[in-house]
BAPAGU-775940 format. One record per residue (C-alpha): residue number from 1; x, y negated, z. Coordinates in steps of 0.5 Angstrom, whole numbers, plus 500, padded with zeros to 3 digits. Layout:
<marlums>
<NUM <X Y Z>>,
...
</marlums>
This chain:
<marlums>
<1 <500 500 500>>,
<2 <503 494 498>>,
<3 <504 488 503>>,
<4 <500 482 499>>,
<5 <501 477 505>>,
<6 <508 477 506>>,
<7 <515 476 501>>,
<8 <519 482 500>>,
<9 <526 480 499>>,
<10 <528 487 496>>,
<11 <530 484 489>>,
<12 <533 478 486>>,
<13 <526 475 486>>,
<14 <522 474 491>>,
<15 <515 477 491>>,
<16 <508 479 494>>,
<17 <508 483 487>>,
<18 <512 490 489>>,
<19 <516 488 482>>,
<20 <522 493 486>>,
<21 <516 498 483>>,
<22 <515 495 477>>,
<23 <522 497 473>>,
<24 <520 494 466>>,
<25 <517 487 469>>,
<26 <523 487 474>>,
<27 <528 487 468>>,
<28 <525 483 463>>,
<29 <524 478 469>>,
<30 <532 479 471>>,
<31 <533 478 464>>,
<32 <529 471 464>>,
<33 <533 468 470>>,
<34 <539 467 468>>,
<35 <537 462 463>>,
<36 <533 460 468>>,
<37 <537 458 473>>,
<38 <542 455 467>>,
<39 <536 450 466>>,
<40 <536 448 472>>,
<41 <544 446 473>>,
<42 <543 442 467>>,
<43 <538 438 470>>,
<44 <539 436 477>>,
<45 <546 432 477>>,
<46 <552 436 480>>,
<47 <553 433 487>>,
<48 <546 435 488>>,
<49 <547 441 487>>,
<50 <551 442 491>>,
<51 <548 439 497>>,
<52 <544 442 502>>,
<53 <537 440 502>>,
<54 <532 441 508>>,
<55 <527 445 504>>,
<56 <521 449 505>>,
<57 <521 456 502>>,
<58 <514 461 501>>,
<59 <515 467 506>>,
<60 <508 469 506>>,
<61 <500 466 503>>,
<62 <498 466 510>>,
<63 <496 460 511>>,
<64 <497 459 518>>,
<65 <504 460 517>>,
<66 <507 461 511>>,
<67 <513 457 510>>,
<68 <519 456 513>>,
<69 <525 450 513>>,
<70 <531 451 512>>,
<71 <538 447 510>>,
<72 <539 450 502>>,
<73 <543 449 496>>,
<74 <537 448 491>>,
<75 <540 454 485>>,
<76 <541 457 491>>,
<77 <533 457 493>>,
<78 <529 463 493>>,
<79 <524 462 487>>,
<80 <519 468 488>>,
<81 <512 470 484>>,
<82 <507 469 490>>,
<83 <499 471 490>>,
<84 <494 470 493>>,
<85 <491 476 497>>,
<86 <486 480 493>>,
<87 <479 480 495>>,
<88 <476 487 495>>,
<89 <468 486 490>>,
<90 <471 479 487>>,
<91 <466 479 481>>,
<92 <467 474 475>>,
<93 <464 466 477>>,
<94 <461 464 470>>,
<95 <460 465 464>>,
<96 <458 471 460>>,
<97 <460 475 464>>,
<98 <457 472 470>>,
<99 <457 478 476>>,
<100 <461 483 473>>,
<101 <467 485 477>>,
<102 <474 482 476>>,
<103 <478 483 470>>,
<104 <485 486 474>>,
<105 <488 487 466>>,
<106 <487 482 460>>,
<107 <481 483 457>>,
<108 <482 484 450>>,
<109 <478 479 446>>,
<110 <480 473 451>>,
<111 <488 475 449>>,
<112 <489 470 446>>,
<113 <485 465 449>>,
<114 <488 466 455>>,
<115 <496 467 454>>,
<116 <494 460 451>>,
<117 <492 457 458>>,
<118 <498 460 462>>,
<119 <503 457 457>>,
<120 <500 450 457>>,
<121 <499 451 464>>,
<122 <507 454 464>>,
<123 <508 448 461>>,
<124 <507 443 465>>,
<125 <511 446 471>>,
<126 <519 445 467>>,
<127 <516 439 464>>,
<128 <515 434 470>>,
<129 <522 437 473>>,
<130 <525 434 467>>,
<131 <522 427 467>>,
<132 <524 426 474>>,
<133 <531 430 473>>,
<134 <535 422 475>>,
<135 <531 419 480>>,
<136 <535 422 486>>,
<137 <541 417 484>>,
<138 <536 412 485>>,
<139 <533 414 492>>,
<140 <531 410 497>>,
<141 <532 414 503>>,
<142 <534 421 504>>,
<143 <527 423 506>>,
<144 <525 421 499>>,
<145 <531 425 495>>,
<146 <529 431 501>>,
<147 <521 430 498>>,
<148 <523 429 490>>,
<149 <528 435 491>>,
<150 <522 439 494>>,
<151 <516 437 489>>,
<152 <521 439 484>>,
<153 <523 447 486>>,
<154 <516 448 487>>,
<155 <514 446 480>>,
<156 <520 451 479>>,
<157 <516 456 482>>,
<158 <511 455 479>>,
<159 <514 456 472>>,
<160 <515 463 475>>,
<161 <508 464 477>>,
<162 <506 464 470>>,
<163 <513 467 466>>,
<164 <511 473 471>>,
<165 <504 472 468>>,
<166 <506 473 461>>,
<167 <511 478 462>>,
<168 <508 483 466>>,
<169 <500 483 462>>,
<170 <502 480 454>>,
<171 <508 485 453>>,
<172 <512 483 447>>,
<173 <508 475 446>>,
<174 <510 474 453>>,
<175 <517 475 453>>,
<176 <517 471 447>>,
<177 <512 465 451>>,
<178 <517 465 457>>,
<179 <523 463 453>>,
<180 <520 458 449>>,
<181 <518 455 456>>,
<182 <525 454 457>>,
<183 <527 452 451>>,
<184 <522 445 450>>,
<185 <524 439 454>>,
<186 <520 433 456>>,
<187 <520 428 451>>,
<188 <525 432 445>>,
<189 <524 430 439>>,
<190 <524 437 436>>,
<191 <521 442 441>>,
<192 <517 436 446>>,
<193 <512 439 452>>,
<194 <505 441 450>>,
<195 <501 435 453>>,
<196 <503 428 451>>,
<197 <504 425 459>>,
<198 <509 431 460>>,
<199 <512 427 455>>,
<200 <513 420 458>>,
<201 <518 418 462>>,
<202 <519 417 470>>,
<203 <523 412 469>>,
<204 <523 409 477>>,
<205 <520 411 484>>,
<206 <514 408 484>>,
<207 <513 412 477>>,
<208 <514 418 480>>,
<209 <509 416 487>>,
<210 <504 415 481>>,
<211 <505 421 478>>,
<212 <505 425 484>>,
<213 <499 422 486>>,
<214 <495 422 479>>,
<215 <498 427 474>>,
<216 <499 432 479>>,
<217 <492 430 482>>,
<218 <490 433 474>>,
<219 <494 439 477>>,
<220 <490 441 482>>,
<221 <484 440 478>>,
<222 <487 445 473>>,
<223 <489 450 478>>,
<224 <483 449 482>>,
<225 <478 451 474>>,
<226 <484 457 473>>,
<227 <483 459 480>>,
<228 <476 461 479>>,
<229 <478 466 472>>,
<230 <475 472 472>>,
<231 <483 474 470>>,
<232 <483 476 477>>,
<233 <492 476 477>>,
<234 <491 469 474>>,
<235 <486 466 480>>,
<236 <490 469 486>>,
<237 <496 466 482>>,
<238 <494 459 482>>,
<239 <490 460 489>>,
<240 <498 460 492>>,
<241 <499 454 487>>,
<242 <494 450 490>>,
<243 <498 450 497>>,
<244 <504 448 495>>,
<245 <501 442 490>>,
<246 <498 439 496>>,
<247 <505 437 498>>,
<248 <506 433 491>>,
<249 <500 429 492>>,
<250 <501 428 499>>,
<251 <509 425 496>>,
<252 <504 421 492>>,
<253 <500 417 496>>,
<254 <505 416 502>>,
<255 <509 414 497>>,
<256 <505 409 494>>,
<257 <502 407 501>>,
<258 <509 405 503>>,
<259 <511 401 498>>,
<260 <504 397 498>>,
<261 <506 397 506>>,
<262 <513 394 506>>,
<263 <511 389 500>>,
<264 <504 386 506>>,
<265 <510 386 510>>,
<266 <514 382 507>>,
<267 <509 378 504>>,
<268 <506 375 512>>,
<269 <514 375 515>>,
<270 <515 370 508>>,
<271 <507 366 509>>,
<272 <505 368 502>>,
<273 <498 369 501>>,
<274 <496 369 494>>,
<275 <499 375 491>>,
<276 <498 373 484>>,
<277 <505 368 487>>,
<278 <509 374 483>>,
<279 <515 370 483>>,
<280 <515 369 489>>,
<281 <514 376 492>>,
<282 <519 380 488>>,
<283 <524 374 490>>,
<284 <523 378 497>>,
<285 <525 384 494>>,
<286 <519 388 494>>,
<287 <514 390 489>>,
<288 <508 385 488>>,
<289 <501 388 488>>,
<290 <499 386 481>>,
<291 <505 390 479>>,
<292 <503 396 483>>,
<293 <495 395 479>>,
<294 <498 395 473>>,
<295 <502 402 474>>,
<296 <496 405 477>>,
<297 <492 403 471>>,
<298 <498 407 466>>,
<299 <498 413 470>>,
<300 <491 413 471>>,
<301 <489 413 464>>,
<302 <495 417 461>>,
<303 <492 423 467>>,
<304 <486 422 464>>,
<305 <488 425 457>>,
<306 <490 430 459>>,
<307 <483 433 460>>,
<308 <482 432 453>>,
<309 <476 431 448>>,
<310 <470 429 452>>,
<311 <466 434 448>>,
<312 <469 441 447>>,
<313 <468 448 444>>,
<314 <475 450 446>>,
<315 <474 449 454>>,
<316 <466 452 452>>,
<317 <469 458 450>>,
<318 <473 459 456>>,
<319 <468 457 461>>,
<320 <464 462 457>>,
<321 <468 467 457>>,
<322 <470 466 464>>,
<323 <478 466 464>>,
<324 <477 459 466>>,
<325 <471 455 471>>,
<326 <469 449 474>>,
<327 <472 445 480>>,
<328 <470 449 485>>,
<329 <465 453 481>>,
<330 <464 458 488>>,
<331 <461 452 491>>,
<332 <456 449 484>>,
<333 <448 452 485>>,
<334 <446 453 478>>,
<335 <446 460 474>>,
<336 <454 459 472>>,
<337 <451 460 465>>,
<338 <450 453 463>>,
<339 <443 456 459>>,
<340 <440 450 459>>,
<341 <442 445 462>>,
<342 <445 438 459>>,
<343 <451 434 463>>,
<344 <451 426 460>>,
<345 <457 424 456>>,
<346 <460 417 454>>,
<347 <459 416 446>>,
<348 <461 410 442>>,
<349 <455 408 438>>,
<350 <455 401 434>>,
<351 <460 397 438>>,
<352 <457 399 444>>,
<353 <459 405 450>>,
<354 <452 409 452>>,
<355 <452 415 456>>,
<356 <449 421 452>>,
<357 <446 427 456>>,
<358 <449 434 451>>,
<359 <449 441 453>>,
<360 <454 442 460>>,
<361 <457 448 457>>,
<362 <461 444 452>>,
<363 <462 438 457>>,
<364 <466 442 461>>,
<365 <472 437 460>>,
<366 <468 431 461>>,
<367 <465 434 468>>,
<368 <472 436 471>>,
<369 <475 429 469>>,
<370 <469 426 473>>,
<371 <470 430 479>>,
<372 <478 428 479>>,
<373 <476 421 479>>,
<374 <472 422 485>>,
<375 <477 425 488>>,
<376 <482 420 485>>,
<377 <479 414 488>>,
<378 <479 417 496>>,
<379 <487 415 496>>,
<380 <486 408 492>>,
<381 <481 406 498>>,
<382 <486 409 504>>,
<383 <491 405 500>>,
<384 <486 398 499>>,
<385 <485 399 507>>,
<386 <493 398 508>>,
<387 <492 392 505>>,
<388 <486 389 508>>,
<389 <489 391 515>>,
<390 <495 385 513>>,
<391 <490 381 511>>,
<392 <491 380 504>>,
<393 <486 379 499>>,
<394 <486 384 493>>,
<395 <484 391 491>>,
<396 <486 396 487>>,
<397 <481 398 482>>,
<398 <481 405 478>>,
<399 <481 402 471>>,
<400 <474 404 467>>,
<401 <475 410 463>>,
<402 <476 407 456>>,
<403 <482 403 457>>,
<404 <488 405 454>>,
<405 <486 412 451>>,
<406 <489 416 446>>,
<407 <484 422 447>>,
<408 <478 423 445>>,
<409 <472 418 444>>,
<410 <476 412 446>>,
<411 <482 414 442>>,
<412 <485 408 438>>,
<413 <480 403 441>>,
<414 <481 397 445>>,
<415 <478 396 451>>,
<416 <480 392 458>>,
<417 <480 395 465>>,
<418 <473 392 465>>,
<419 <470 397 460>>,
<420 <469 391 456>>,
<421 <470 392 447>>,
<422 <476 387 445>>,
<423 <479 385 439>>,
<424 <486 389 437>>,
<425 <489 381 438>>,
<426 <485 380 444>>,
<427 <488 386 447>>,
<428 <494 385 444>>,
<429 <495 378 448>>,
<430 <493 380 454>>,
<431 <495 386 455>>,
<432 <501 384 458>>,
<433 <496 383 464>>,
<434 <494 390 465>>,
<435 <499 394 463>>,
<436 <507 394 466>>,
<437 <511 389 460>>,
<438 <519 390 460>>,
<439 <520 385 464>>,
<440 <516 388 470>>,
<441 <520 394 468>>,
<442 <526 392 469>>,
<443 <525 388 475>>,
<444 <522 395 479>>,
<445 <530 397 476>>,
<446 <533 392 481>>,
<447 <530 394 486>>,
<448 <532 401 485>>,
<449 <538 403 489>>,
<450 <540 409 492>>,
<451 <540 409 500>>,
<452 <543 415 503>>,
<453 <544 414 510>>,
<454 <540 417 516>>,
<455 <534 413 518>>,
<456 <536 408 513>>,
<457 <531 405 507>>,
<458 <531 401 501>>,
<459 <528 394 502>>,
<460 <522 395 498>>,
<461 <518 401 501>>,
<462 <516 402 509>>,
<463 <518 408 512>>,
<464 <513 414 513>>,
<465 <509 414 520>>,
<466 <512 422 521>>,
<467 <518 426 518>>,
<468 <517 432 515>>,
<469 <517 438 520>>,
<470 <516 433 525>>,
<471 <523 431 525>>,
<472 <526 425 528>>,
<473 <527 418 523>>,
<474 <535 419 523>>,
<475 <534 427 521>>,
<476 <538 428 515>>,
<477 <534 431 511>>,
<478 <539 432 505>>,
<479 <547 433 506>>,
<480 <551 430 501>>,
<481 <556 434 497>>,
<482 <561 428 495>>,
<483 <566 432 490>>,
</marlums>
């Protein structure tokens, strides 16, 4: 009987899976990790490498305890292939196959479909690991470079969720997708990642508190759908994913929590009221709250086309054929079929935005990215409660849902944050006021220095409230290794 809670640490890999038994996938993955880990030593700078990092490791899915920390060197890191317990008489929860049982091998008419959304899924993981390979030379505390370094393993570990996946249950075509996985890059002009915000830059800290907060937000609402597959390895893969993803968006709004804390601090020790006296602002050293809207808006927006189209029979076909479900579809009271029932859209018809009732089972897009801007919009407002507290007057605002897109209905039409149709030379002259310009750019790149001293951090961004693992705010979470 296999021990589904705890990690056996038989093998190079780590796992919950009784690879030690699995001879054909153990090999095939042995084969794959020196590639791997080639990968990763190209990415990270060496003296990073070298360094010990204080890192939580997977040691169960328990989740009363199933991590523990310890000081080690990031190639070194124990990246192993974790399930979620099975749930003895889990049936399919949608679909055409709504209450049958679970499918513990690949249905063979969903191959395709399936193999599809475990590479795109796969994808991601490297993809944003590359994006943020430089922002440890430019941290502003070893808190946060400890924080970077650990977002970045784990979206490692999830790239070995899913190559486990390919490997063990689509043969010759999964081995095939596993080093294409590694041989992508983020914004390569030959081989770029599959999903276009993958492919953005992350070009400072504030870029990456936004990312962890918004893009990998569209990560939960990924896993949270897969995790309701009636391919019962992938649900139980993803399952475990969503426990380490709640970290990267903690790293997330902390992060933009603290940089808005530190500029309301700067902003009533200098008497400034008025927060749209940028200048005057960034001459204290710290990022001004109109700038931090407009990243908001960039990274908002980008997130949003990753749902794709509003109206879709690719992720019809897959609710369909129950491989992949709704945000929390457990939890939805309805038949799980979608027979009849409508779910209203956004078109574009004469000029104007309307709101269109279509079949739910083909707006299964348009609904997940209408439960991730509620649940994006919970941090927005902790984040307007810091600035209230300090007594300034501005709010962060979600910008509409047609502003700045490159998918779907909106895609190639110019609206303001408002929702509002402009002209291509309306927006083009004031766009500058929405999204981030050169010049906003390269002063948050002033501000980028690297602090690597104990308890210390850049003038920019406030301190967290607590340490990771309840340590003490002089804990030093990273040593340095200085060749």
């Amino acid at each position: 009987m296999l021990d589904l809670i705890n990690v056996s640490y038989d093998t190079r890999i780590p796992n919950n899976v009784g690879l030690s038994s699995d001879k054909r996938v153990l090999k095939a993955l042995e084969k794959w990790h020196p590639g791997y880990i080639n990968w990763w030593n190209d990415l990270i700078p060496r003296k990073f490498q070298e360094s010990l990092i204080y890192l939580r490791t997977a040691v169960s899915v328990d989740p009363k305890g199933w991590a523990k920390f310890d000081y080690v060197k990031m190639p070194e890191y124990r990246w192993g292939i974790l399930l979620a317990p099975k749930v003895e008489g889990r049936i399919i929860p949608c679909g055409e196959h709504y209450g049958e049982p679970a499918w513990q091998e690949v249905p063979g008419e969903y191959r395709a479909m399936l193999r599809r959304l475990i590479v795109i899924q796969g994808d991601t993981e490297p993809a944003s690991v590359e994006q943020q390979r430089f922002l440890a030379l430019t941290a502003p505390s070893l808190y946060d470079m400890r924080n970077l370094f650990q977002v970045n393993v784990e979206e490692g570990r999830h790239l070995w969720a899913m190559v486990y996946l390919l490997h063990k249950y689509f043969g010759r075509d999964g081995r095939e997708e596993a080093d294409e996985l590694l041989r992508r890059q983020s914004g390569s002009e030959e081989a770029p990642r599959l999903l276009g915000a993958f492919n953005e830059e992350t070009p400072d800290w504030l870029s990456f508190f936004m990312f962890t907060y918004f893009t990998d937000r569209d990560g939960k609402m990924q896993l949270e759908s897969l995790a309701q597959s009636g391919f019962d390895p992938l649900s139980r893969s993803c399952r475990f994913m969503l426990t380490e993803e709640a970290h990267h968006m903690f790293v997330g709004e902390t992060g933009v929590g603290r940089t808005i804390q530190r500029t309301c601090e700067a902003m009533r020790e200098a008497g400034i009221d008025d927060p749209f006296d940028v200048d005057r602002v960034r001459d204290l050293g710290v990022i001004d709250l109109p700038l931090i809207q407009k990243k908001l808006n960039l990274h908002y927006t980008l997130s949003l086309d990753l749902f794709g189209q509003e109206v879709s029979t690719n992720a019809a076909n897959a609710f369909n054929a129950g491989i992949k479900g709704r945000y929390h579809e457990n939890r939805l009271d309805d038949d799980h079929q979608l027979k009849d029932a409508t779910y209203p859209v956004w078109n574009f018809v004469d000029g104007k935005l309307v709101r269109e009732e279509v079949p739910a089972l083909t707006a299964i897009n348009m609904r997940l990215r209408d439960d991730y801007t509620k649940d994006a919009a919970g941090g927005v407002g902790r984040w307007n409660k810091i600035i209230e507290k300090a007594g300034i007057e501005f709010e962060l605002k979600l910008p509409h849902e047609a502003f700045h897109r490159q998918i779907g209905v909106f895609a190639g039409k110019t609206f303001d944050p408002e929702g509002n149709l402009l002209t291509q030379a309306e927006y083009e002259a004031r766009k500058g006021e929405w999204l981030p310009n050169k010049t906003d750019g390269d002063f948050i790149q002033s501000l980028m220095k690297q602090v690597t001293e104990p308890g210390k951090y850049a003038g920019w961004i406030a301190p967290p409230k607590v340490g990771i693992d309840n340590k003490p705010g002089d804990f030093e979470y990273v040593k340095l290794h200085m060749a």
